[in-house]
C-alpha positions in Angstrom: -24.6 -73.6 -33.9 -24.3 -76.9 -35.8 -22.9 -76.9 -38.9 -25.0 -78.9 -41.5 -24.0 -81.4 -43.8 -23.1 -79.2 -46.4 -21.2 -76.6 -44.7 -19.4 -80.1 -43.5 -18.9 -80.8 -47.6 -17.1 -77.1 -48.2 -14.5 -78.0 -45.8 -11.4 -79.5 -46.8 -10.3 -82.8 -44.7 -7.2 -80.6 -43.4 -10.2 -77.8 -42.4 -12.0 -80.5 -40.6 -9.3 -82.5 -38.6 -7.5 -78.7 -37.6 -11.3 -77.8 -36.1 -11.2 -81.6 -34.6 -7.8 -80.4 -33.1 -8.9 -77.5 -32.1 -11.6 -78.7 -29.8 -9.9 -81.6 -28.5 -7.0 -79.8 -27.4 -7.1 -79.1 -23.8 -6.6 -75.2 -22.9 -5.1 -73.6 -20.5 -8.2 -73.5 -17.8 -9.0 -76.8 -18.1 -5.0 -78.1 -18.1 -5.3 -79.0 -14.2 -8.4 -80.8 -14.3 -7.7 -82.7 -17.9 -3.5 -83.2 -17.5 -3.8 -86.7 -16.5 -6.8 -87.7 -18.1 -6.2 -90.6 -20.4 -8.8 -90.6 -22.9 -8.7 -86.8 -23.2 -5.4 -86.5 -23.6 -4.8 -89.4 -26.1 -7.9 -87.7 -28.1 -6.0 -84.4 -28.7 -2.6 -86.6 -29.9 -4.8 -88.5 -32.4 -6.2 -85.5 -33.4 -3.4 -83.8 -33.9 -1.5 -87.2 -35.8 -4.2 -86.9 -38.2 -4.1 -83.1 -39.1 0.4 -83.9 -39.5 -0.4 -86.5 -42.1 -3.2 -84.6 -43.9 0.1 -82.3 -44.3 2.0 -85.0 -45.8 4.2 -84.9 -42.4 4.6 -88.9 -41.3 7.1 -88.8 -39.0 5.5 -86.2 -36.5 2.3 -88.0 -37.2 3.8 -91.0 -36.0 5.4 -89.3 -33.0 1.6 -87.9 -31.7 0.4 -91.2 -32.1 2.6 -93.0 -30.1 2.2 -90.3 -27.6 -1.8 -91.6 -28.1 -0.5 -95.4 -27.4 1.5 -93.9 -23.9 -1.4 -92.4 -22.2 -3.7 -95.1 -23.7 -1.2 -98.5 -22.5 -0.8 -95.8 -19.4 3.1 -96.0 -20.4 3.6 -92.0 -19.6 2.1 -89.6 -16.8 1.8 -86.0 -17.3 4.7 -84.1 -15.9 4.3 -81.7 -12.8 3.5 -78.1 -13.2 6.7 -76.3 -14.3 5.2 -73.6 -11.7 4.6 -76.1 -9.1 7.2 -77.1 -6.8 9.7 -74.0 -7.9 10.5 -71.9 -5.0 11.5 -68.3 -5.7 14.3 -66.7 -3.8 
């Protein structure tokens, strides 16, 4: 269910960019199908910049957004499966 505009107003800004985070982020059954998505994957860094410098945290703000920047200027790739291409003995 929605919420309305003032259930919106009761929320702090750090309540409202964690839920942004929180929906953004991909999860675990969707990881395969999202890892290399671009626009998905730079969403959930920028969503996760804002909530570390509604904490007063700059410097891991910074470091999401510039992972933001990478999958936006297509300057990093997501990294294998760690699961994938291990062979057990």
């Amino acid at each position: 269910m929605p919420l309305h505009t003032s259930q919106l107003n009761e929320l702090t800004n750090l309540e409202l960019a964690q839920t942004l985070m929180e929906r953004l982020t991909i999860s675990p059954n969707d990881w395969h199908r999202l890892k290399s998505n671009r626009n998905s994957r730079a969403s959930e860094q920028v969503a996760a910049a804002l909530v570390f410098l509604l904490k007063d945290q700059p410097q891991e703000a910074i470091a999401r957004l510039e992972q933001a920047v990478g999958w936006l200027d297509r300057s990093i790739s997501a990294p294998p499966c760690p699961s994938h291409g291990e062979h057990k003995r």
